[in-house]
N, C-alpha and C positions, 0 to 999 in steps of 0.2 A: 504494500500500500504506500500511495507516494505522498509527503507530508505535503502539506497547504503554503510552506515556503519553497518547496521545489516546483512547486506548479505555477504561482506568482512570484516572479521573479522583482518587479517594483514598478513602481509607477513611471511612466513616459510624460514626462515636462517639456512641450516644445508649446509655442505659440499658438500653432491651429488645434494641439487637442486643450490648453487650458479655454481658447475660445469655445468648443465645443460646451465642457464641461459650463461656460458659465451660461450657454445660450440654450443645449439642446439636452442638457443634465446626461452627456454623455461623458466615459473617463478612460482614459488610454492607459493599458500595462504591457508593461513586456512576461510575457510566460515563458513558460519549457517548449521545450518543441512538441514531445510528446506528449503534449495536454489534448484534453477533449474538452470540451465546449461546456460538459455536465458537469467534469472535475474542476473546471475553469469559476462557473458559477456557484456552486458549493465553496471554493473557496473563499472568493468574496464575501459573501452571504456570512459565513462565519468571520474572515477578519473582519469585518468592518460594519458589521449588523445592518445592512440594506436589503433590501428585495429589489431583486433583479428582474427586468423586464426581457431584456434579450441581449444574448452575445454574439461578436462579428469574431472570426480569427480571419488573421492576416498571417502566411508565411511567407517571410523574405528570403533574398540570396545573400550571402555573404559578398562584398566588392574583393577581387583582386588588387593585391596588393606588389610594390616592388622594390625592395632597397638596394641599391646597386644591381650587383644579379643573381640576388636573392627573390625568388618569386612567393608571395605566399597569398594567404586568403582569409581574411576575416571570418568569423563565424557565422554560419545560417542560424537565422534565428526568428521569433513568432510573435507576434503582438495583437492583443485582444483588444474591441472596440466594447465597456459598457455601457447599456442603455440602462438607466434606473426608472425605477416606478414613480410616477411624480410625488413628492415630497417628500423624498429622501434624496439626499446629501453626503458627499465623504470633503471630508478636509485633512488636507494634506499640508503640514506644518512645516 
């Protein structure tokens, strides 16, 4: 059984997801890769005592990377879109 911190990995702070959150009560995380959308929701749900309306995943690719000529690859990795039920709230300190 995989704990509730390996599955959310923390919150995504960029620009267009904190507009989201203040406009459309949506909240962007980054997760595991191998998460599912059920384990994703349950997790939330218990950190942070909201009810969840619905989740988005998103998997990304890793960018190539290159230092002299060393070639390598950032990591693939997954980000959930939250939608909350109206009137609930997370705050992120």
């Amino acid at each position: 059984m995989k704990s509730i911190y390996e599955i959310i990995k923390g919150p995504l702070i960029t620009e267009k997801s904190t507009d989201l959150g203040e406009k459309q009560n949506k909240y962007v995380f980054k997760v595991g890769c191998n998460a599912n959308k059920i384990e994703i929701r349950n997790a939330i749900e218990k950190i942070f005592n909201v009810k969840i309306e619905k989740v988005n995943t998103v998997k990304l690719q890793g960018k190539k990377k290159r230092v002299r000529l060393v070639e390598g690859k950032t990591p693939d990795w997954k980000k959930a879109v939250i939608t909350l039920k109206e009137g609930n709230k997370i705050e992120f300190i």
